[in-house]
C-alpha positions as semicolon CSV with decimal commas, in nm:
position;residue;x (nm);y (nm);z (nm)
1;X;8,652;9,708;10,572
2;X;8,350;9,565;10,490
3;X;8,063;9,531;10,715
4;X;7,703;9,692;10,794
5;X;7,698;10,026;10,777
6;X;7,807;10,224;11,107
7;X;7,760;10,566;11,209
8;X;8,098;10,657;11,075
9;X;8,000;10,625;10,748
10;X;7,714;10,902;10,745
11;X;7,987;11,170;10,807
12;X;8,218;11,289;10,608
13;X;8,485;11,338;10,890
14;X;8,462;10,999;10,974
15;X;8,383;10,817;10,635
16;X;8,639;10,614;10,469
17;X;8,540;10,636;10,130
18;X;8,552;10,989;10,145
19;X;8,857;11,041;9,894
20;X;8,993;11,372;10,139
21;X;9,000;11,214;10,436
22;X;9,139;10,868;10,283
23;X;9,445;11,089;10,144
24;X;9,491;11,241;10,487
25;X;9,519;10,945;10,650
26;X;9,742;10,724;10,410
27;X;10,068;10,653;10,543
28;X;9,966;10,728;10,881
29;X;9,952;10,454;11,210
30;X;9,646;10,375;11,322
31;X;9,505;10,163;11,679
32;X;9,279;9,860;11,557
33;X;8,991;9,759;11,797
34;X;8,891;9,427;11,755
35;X;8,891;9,228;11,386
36;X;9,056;8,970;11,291
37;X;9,480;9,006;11,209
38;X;9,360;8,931;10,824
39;X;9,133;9,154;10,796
40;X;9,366;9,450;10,892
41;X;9,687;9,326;10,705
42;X;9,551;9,434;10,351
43;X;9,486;9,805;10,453
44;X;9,837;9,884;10,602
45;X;10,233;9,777;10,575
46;X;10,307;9,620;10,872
47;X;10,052;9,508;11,147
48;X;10,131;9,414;11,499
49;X;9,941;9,214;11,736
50;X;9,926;9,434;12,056
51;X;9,744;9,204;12,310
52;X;9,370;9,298;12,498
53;X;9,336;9,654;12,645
54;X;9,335;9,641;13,091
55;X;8,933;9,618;13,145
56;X;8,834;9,539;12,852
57;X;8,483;9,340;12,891
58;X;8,453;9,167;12,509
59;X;8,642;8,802;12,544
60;X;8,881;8,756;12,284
61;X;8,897;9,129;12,151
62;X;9,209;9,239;12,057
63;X;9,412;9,527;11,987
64;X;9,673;9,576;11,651
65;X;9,868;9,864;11,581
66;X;9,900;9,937;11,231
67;X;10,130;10,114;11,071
68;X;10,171;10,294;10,709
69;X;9,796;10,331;10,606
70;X;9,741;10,195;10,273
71;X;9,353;10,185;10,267
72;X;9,184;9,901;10,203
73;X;9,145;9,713;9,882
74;X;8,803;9,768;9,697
75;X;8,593;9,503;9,611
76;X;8,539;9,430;9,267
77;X;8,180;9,318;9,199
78;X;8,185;9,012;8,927
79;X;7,864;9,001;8,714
């Protein structure tokens, strides 16, 4: 997902783009904080719209489950 850079992405446990993890995790469901529906769709089979969590303080965040990790696409840079 693109973005700035978070503190996931210094560690290798937590980093995306690391290519063991990223086979670990494909196939695999996942709980989506916040984003957009789109931007989730792209990186697994089916996503599903599961409303706001009790307490939550952010207006308008909501919560997906997704389900059948696919990772998400890579952008190609055009020169």
């Amino acid at each position: 997902m693109e973005g700035p850079r978070k503190q996931y992405d210094l560690w290798p446990e937590t980093n995306l783009a690391n290519p063991d993890l990223h086979a670990d995790l494909l196939g695999r469901p996942a709980l989506l904080v916040g984003g957009r529906f789109e931007q989730w769709t792209p990186a697994f089979d089916r996503v599903e719209e599961a409303g706001q969590l009790d307490g939550e303080h952010k207006k308008g965040r909501l919560i997906y489950l997704g389900y059948g990790y696919r990772g998400f696409p890579t952008s190609e840079a055009t020169p």
